[in-house]
MIMAR-884444 format. One record per residue: residue number from 1; residue in one letter; chain; z, y, x of N, C-alpha, C in turn. Coordinates in Angstrom, 2 decimals. Atoms other than C-alpha are relative to their C-alpha. Layout:
<NUM 'a' 'A' <Z Y X> <Z Y X> <Z Y X>>
...
//
This chain:
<1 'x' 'A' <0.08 -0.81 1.23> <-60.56 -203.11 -254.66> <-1.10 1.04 0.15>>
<2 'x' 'A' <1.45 -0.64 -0.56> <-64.00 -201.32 -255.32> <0.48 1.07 -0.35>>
<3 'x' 'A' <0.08 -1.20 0.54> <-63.95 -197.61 -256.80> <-0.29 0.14 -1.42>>
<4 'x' 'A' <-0.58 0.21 1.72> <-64.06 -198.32 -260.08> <1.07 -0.69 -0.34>>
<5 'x' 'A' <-0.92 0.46 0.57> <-61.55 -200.71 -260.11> <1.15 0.84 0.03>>
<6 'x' 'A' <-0.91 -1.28 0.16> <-59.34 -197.67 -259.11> <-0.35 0.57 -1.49>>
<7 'x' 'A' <-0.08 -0.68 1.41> <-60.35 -196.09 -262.41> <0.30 -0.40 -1.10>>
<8 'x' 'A' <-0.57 0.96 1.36> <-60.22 -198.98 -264.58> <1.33 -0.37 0.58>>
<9 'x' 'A' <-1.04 0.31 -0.42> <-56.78 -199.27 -263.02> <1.01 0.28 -0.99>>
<10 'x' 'A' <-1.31 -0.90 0.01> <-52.81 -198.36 -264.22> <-0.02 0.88 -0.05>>
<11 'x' 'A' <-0.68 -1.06 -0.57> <-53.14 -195.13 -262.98> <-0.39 0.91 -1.50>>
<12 'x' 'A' <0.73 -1.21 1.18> <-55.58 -193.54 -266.19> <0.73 -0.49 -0.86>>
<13 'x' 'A' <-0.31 0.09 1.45> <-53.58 -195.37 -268.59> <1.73 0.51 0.23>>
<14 'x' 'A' <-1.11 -1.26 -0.24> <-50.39 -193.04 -267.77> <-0.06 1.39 -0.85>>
<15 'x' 'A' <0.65 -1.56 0.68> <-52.53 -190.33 -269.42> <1.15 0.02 -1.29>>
<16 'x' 'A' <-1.15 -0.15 1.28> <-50.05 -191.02 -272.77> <1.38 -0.51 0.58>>
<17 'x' 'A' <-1.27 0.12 -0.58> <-46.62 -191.57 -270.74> <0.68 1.12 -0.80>>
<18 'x' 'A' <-0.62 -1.22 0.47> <-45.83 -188.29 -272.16> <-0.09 0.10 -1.81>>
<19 'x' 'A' <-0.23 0.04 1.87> <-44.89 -188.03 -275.91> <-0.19 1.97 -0.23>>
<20 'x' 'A' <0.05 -1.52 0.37> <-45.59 -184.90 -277.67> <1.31 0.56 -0.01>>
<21 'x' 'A' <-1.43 -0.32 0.34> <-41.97 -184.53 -278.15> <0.01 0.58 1.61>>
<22 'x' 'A' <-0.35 0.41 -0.88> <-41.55 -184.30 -274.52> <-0.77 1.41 0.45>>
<23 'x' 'A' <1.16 -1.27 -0.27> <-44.53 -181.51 -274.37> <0.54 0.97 -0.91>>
<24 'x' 'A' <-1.03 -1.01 0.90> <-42.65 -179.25 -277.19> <0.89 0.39 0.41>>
<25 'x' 'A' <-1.37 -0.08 -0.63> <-39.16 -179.64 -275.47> <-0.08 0.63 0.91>>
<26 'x' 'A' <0.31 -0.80 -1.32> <-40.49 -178.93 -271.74> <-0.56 1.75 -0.78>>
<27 'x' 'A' <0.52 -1.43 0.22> <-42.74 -175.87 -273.20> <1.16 0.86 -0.75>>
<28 'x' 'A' <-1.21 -0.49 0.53> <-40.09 -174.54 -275.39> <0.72 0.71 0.49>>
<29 'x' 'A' <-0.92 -0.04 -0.81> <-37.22 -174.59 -273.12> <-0.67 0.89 1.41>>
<30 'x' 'A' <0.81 -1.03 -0.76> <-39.93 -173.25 -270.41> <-0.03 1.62 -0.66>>
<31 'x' 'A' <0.38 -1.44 0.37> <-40.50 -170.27 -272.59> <1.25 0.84 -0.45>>
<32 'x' 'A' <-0.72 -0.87 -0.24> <-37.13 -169.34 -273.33> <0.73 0.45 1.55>>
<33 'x' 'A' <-0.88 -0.20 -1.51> <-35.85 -169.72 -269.61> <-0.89 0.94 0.72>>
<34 'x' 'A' <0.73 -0.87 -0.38> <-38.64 -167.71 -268.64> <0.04 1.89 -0.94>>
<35 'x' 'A' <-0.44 -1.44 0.53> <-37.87 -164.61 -271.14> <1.56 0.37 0.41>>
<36 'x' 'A' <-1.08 -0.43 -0.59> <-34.14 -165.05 -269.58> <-0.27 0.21 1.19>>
<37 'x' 'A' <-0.22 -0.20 -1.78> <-35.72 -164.94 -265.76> <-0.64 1.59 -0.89>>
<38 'x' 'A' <0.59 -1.47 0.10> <-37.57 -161.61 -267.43> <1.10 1.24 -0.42>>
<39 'x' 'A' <-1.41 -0.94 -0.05> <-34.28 -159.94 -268.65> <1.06 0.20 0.68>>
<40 'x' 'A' <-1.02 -0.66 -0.64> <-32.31 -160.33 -265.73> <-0.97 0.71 0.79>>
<41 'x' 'A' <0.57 -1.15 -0.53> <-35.53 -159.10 -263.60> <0.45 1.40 -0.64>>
<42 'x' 'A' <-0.02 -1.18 0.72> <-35.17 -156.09 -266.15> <1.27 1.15 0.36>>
<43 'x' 'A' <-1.57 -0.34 -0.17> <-31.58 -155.75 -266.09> <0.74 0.56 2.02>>
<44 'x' 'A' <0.09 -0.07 -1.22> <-31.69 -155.76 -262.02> <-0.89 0.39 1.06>>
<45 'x' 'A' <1.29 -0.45 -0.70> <-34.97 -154.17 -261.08> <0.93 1.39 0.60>>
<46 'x' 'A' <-0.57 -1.24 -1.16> <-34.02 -151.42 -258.33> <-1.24 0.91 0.27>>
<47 'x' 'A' <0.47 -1.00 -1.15> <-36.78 -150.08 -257.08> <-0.84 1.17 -1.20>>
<48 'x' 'A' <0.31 -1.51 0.53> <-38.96 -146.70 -258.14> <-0.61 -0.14 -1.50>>
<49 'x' 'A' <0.83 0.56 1.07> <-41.41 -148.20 -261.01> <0.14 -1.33 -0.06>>
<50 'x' 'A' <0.09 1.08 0.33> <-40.92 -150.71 -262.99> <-1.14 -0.20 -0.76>>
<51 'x' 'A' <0.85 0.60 0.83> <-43.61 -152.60 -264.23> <-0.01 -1.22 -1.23>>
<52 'x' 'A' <0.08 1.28 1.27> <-43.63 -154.60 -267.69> <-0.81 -1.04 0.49>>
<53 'x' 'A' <0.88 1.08 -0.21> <-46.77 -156.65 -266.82> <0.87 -1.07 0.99>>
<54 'x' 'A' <-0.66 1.01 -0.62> <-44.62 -158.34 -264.03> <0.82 -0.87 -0.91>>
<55 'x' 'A' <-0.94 0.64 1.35> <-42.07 -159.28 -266.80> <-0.41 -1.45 -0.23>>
<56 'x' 'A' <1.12 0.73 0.68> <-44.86 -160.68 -268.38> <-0.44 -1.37 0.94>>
<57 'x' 'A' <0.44 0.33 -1.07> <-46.14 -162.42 -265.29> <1.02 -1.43 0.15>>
<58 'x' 'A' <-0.93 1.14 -0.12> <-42.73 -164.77 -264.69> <0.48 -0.60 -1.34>>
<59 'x' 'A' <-0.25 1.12 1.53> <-42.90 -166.15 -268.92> <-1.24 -0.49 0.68>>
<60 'x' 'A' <1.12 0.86 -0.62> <-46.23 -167.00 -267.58> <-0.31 -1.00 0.98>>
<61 'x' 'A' <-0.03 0.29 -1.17> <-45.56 -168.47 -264.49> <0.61 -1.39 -0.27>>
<62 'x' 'A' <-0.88 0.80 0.36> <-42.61 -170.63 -265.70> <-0.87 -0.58 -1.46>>
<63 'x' 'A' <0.78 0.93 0.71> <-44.96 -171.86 -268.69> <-1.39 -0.87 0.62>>
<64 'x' 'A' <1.27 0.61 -0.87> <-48.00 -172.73 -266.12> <0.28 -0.83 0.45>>
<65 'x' 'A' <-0.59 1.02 -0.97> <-46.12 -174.58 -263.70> <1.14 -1.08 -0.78>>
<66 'x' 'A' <-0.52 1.33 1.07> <-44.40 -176.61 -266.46> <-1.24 -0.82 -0.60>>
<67 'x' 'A' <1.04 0.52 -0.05> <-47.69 -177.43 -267.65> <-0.47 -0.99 0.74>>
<68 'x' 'A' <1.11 -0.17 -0.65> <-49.70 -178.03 -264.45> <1.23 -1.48 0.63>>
<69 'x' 'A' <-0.98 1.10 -0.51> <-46.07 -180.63 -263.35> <-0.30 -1.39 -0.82>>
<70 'x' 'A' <-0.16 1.05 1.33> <-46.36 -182.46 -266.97> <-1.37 -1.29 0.42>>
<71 'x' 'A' <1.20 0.73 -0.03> <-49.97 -183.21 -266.14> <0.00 -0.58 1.42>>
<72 'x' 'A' <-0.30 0.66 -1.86> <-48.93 -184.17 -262.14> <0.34 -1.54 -0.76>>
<73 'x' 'A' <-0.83 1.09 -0.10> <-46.35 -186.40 -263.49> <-0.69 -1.03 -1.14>>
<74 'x' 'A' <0.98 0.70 1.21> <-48.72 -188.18 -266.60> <-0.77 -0.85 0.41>>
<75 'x' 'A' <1.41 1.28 -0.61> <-51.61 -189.14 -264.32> <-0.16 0.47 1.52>>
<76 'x' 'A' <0.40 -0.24 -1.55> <-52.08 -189.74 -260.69> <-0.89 0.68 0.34>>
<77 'x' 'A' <1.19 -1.03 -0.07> <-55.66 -188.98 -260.37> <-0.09 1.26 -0.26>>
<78 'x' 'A' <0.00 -1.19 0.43> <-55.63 -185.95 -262.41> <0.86 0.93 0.97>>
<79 'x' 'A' <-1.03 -0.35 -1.67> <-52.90 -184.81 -259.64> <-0.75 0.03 0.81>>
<80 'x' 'A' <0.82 -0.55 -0.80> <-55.35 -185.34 -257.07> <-0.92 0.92 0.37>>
<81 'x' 'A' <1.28 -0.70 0.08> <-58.00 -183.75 -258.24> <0.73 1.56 -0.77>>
<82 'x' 'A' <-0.81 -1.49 0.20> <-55.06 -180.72 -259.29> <-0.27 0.71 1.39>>
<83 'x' 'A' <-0.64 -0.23 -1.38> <-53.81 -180.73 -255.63> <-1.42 1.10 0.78>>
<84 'x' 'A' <1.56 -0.29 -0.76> <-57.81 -180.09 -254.43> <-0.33 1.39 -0.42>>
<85 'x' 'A' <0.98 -1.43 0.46> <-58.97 -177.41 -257.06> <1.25 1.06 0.91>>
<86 'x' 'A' <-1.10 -0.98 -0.44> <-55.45 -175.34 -256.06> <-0.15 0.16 1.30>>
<87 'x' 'A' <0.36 -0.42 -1.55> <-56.23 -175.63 -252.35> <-0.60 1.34 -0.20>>
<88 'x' 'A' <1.04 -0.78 -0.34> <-58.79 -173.09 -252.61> <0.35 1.17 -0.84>>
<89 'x' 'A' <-0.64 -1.30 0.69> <-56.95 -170.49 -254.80> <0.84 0.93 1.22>>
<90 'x' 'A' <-0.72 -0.84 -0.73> <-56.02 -167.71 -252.68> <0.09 1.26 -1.09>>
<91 'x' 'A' <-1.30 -0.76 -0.07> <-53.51 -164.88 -253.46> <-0.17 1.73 1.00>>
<92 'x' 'A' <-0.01 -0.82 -0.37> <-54.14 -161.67 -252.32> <0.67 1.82 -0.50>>
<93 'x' 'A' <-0.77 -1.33 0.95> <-51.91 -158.89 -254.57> <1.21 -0.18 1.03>>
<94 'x' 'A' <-1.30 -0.48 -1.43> <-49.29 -157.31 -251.77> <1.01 -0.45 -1.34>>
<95 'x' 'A' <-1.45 -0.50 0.95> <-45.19 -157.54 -253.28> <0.43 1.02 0.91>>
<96 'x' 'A' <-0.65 -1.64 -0.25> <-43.61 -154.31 -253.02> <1.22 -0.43 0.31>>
<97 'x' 'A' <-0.94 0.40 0.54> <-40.58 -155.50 -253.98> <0.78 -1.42 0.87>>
<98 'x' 'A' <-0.67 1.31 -0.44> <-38.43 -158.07 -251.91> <0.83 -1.17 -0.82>>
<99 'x' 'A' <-0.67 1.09 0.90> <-36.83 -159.48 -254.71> <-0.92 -0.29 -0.57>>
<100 'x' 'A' <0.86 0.87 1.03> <-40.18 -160.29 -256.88> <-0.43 -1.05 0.58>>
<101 'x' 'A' <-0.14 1.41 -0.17> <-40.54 -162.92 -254.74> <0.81 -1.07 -0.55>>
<102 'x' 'A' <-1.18 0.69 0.86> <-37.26 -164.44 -255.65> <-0.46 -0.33 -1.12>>
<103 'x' 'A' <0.49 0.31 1.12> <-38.26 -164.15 -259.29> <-0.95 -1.01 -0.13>>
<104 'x' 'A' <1.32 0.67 0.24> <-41.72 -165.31 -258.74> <0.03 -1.65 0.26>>
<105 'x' 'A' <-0.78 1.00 -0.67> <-40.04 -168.61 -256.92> <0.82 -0.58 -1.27>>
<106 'x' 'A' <-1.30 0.48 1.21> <-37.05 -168.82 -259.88> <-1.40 -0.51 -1.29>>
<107 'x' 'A' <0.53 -0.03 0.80> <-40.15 -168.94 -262.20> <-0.86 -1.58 -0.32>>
<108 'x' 'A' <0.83 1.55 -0.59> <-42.20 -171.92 -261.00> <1.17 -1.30 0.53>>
<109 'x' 'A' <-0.76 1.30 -0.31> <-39.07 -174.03 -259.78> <0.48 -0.02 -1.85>>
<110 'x' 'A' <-1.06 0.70 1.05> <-37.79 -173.74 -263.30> <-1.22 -1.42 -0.96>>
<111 'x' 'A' <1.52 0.96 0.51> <-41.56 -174.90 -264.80> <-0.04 -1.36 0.38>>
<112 'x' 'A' <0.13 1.16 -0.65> <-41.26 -177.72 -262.24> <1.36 -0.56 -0.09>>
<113 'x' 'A' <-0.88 0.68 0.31> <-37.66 -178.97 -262.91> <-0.46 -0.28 -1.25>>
<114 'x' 'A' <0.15 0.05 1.69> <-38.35 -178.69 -267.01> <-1.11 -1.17 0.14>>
<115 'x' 'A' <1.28 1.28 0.21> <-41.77 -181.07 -266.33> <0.71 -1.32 0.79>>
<116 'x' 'A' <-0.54 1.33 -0.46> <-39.47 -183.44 -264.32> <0.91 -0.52 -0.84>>
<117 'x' 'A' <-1.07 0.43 1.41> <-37.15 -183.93 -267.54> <1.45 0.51 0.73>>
<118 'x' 'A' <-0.97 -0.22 -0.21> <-34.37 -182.59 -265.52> <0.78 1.77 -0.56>>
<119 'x' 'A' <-0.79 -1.38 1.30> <-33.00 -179.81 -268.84> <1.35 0.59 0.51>>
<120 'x' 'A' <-1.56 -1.12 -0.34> <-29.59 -179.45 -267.80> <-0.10 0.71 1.33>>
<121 'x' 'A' <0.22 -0.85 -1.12> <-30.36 -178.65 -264.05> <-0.70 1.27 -0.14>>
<122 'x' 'A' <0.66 -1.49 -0.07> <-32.76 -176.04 -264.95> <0.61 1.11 -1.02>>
<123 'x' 'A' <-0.39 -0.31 0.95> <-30.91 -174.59 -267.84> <1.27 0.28 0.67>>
<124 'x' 'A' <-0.94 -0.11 -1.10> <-27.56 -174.52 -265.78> <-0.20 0.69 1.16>>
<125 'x' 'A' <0.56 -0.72 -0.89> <-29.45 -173.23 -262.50> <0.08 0.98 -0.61>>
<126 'x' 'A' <0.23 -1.63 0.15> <-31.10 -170.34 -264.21> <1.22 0.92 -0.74>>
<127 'x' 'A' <-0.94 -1.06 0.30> <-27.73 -169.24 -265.92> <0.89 0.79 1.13>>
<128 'x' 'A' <-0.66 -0.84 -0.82> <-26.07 -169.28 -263.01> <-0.60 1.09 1.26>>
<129 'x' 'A' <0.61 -0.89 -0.84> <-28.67 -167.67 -260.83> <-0.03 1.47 -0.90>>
<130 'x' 'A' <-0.06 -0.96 0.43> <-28.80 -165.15 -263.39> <0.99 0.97 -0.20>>
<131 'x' 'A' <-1.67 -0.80 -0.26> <-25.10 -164.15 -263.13> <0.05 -0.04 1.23>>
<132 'x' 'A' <0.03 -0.59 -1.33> <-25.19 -164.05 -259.82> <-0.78 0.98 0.57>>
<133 'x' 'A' <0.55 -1.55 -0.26> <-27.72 -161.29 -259.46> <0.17 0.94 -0.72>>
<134 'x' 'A' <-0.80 -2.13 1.20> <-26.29 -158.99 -262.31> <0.98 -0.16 0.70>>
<135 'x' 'A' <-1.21 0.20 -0.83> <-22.80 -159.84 -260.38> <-0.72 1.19 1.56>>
<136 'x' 'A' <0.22 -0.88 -0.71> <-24.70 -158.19 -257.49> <-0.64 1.32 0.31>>
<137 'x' 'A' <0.27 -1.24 0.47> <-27.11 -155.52 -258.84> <1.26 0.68 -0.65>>
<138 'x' 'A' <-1.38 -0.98 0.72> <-23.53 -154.16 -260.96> <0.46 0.77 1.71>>
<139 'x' 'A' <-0.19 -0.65 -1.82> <-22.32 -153.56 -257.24> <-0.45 0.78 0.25>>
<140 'x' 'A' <1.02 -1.01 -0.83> <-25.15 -152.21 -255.59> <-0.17 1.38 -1.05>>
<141 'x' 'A' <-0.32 -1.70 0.96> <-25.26 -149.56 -258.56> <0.74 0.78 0.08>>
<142 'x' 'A' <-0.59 -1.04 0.21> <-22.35 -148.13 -258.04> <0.39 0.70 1.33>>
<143 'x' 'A' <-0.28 -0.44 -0.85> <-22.94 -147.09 -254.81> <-1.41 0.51 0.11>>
<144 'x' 'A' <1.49 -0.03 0.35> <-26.71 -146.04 -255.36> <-0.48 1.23 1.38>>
<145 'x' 'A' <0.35 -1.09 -1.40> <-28.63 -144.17 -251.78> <-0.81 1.17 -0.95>>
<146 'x' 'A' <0.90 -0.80 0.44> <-30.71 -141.49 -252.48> <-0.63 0.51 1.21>>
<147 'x' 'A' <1.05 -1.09 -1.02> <-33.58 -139.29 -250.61> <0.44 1.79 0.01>>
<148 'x' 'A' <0.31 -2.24 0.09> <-33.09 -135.22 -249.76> <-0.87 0.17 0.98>>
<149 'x' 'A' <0.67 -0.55 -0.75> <-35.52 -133.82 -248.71> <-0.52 1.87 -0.24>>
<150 'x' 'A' <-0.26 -1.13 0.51> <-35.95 -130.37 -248.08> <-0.99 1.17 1.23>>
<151 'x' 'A' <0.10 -0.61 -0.63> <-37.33 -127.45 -246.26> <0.47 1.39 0.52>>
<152 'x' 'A' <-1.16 -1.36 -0.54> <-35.81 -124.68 -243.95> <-0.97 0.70 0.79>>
<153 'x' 'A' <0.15 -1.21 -0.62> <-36.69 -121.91 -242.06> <0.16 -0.07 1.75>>
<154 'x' 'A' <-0.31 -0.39 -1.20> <-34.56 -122.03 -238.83> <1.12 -1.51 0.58>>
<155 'x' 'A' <-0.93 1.04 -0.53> <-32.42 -124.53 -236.80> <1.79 0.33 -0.78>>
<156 'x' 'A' <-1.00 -0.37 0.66> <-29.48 -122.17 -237.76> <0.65 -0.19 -1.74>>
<157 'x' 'A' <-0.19 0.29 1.96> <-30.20 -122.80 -241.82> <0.43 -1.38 0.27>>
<158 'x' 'A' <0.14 1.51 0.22> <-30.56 -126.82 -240.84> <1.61 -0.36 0.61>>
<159 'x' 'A' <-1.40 -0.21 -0.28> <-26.87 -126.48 -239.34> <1.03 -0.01 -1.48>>
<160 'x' 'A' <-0.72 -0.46 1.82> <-25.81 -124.42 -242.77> <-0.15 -1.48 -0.33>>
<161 'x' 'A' <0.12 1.18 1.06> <-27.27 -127.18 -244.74> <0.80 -1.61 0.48>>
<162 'x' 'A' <-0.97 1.44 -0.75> <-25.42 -130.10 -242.79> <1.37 0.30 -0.38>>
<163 'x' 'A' <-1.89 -0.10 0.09> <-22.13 -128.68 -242.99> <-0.15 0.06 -1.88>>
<164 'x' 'A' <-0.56 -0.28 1.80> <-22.90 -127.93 -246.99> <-0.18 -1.26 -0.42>>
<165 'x' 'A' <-0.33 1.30 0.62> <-23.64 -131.81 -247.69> <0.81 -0.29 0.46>>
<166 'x' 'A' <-1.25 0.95 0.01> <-21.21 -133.01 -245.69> <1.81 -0.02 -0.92>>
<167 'x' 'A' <-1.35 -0.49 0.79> <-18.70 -131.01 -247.63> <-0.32 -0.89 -2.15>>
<168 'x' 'A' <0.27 0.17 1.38> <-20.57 -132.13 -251.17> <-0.57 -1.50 -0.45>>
<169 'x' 'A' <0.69 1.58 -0.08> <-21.80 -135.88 -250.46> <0.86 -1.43 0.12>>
<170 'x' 'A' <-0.92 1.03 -1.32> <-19.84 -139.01 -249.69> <-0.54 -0.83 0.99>>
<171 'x' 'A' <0.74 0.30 -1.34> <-22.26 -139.89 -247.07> <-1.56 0.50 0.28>>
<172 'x' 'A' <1.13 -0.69 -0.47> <-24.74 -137.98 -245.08> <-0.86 -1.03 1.34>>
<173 'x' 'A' <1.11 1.45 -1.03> <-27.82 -140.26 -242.68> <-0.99 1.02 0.34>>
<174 'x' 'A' <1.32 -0.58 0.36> <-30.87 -138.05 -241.32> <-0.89 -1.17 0.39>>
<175 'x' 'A' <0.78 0.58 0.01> <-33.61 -139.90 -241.78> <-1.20 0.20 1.17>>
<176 'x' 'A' <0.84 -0.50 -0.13> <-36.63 -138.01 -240.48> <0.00 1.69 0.06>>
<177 'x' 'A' <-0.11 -1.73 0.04> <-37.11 -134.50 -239.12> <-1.95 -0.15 0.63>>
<178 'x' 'A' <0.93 -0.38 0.14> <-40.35 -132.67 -239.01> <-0.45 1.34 0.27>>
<179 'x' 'A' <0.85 -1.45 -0.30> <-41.69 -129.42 -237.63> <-1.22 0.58 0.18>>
<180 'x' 'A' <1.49 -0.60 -0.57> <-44.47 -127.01 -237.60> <0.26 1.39 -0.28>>
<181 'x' 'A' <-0.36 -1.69 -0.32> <-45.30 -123.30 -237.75> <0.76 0.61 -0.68>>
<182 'x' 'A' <-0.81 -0.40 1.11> <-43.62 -122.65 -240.95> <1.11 -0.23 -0.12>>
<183 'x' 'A' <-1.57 0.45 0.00> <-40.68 -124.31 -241.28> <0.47 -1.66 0.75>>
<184 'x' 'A' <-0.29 1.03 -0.25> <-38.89 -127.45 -240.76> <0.80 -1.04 -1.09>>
<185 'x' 'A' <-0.32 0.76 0.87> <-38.62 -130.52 -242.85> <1.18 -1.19 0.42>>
<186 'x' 'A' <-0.72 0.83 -0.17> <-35.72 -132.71 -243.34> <0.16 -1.03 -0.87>>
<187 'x' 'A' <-0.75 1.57 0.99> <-34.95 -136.24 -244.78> <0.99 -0.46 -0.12>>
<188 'x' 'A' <-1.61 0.74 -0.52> <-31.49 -137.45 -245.47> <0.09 -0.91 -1.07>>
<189 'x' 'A' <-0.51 1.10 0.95> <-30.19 -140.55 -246.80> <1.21 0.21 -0.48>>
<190 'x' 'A' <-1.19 -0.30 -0.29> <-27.20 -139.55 -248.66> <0.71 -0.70 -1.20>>
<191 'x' 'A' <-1.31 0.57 1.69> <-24.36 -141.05 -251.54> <0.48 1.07 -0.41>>
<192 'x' 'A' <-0.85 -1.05 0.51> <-23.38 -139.30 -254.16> <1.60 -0.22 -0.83>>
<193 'x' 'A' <-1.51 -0.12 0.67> <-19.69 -138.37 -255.27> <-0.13 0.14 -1.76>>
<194 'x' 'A' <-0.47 -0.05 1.57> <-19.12 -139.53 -258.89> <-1.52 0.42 -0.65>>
<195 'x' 'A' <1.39 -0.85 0.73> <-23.33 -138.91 -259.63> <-0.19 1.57 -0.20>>
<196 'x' 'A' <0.14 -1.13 -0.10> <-22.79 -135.36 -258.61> <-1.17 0.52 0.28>>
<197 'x' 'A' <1.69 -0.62 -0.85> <-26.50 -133.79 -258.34> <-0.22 1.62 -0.21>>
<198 'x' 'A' <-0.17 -1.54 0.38> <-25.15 -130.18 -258.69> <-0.42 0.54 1.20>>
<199 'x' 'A' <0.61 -1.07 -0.88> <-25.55 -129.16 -255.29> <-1.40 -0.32 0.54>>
<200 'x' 'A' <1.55 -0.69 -0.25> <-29.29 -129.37 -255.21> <-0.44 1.33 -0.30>>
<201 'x' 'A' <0.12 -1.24 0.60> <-29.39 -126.45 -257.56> <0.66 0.99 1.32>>
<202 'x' 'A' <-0.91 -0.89 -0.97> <-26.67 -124.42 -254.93> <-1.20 -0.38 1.63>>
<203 'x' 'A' <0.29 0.02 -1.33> <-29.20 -125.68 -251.68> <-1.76 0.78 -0.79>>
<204 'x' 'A' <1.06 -0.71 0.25> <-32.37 -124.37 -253.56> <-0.02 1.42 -0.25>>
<205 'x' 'A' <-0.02 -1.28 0.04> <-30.77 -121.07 -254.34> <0.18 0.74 1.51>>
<206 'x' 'A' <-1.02 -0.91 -1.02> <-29.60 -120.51 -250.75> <-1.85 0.55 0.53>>
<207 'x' 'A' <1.06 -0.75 -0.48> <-32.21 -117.96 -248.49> <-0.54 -0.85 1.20>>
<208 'x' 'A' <0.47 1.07 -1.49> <-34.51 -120.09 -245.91> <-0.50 -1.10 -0.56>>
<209 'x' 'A' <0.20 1.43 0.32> <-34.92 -122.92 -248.28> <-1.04 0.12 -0.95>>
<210 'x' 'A' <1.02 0.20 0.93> <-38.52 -123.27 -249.77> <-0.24 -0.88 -1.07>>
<211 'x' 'A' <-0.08 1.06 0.51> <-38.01 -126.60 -250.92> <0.89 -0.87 -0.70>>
<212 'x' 'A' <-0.87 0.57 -0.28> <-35.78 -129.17 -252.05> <-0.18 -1.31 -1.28>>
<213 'x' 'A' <0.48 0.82 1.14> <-36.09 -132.56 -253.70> <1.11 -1.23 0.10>>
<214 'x' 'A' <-0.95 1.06 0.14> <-33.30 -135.64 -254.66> <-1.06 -1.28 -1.08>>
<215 'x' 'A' <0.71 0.86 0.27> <-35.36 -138.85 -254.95> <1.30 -1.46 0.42>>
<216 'x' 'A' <-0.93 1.64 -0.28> <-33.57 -142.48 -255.63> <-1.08 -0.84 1.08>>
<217 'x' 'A' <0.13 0.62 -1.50> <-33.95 -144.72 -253.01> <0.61 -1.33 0.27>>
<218 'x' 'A' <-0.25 1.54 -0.15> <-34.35 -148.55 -252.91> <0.33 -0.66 1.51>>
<219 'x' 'A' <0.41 0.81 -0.86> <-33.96 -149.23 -249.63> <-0.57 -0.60 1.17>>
<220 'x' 'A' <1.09 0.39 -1.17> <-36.90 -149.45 -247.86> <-0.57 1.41 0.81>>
<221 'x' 'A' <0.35 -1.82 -0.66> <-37.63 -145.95 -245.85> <-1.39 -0.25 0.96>>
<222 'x' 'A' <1.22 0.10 -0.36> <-41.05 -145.42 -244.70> <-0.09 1.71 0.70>>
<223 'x' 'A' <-0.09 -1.49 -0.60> <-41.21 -142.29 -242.10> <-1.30 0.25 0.00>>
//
């Protein structure tokens, strides 16, 4: 078989295997399962800033890779010569975020089930993946960490201030301590009782304390 007869082959006349019907349904079904992976991201985003454009990013993702499958599964060749250009696409935007992977993953397998005609698996999958991470973001909310950070004066104030969260917190962690000529900085990881954030006000009035700041806290601690 020469190299043309590969072209005049089977493989190019695949190019219409696919009915328009078939290209409506997949895209469709792609684009709402992809505005449901963007509302549980929404609904379950944790960390400091959220960004819309990401949102945005996994309707896109889950309509590309439904696409880019349709045209795999249509025509061989055209697949090859996919497989090749995509080699050479590199990826260089850090994730912050340990779960936008997940997403970014839920986004492209759904694209690529939907172009394999398999509707109920992906449609089924993403409901239940999607109740299973509000099922576990609801959780993790109601126990939510936070950052204090603060500055003191004397070893004797950083004493005070220990015994006054432990009395006002339901869990105290130090993170990070810090000294120099002025004072001394502290970090604590702590839970709050019932969303109590009253005694910041009561640790900023006390004498010794220059500082004092209550920052939420995904998680990831960076000293």
């Amino acid at each position: 078989m020469s190299f043309q007869d590969i072209f005049t082959s089977s493989f190019l006349e695949n190019v219409s295997s696919i009915t328009l019907l078939d290209i409506v349904l997949s895209l469709s079904l792609s684009f709402l399962l992809g505005l449901f992976i963007f509302f549980i991201y929404k609904k379950t985003y944790s960390g400091i800033m959220y960004s819309p454009s990401f949102g945005l990013t996994l309707v896109a993702l889950s309509l590309i890779s439904t696409m880019l499958i349709l045209t795999v599964v249509s025509n061989v060749v055209l697949s090859l010569g996919m497989v090749g250009a995509l080699s050479i696409v590199r990826f260089r935007t850090a994730i912050k975020e340990p779960m936008d992977i997940a997403f970014l993953f839920w986004s492209i397998a759904v694209g690529i089930v939907l172009a394999a005609g398999l509707l109920f698996l992906a449609v089924f999958g993403s409901i239940f993946i999607g109740l299973v991470l509000l099922l576990f973001a609801r959780r993790r909310s109601v126990d939510s960490p936070y950052i204090l950070l603060l500055h003191c004066e004397s070893s004797e104030q950083e004493q005070e201030i220990r015994d006054f969260l432990r009395s006002r917190v339901k869990k105290l962690s130090l993170k990070s301590k810090n000294l120099d000529a002025s004072h001394i900085e502290l970090n604590f990881e702590i839970r709050l009782q019932e969303e109590d954030s009253s005694f910041v006000n009561a640790l900023a009035e006390m004498k010794g304390i220059s500082h004092v700041a209550l920052v939420s806290y995904n998680g990831d601690y960076m000293g």
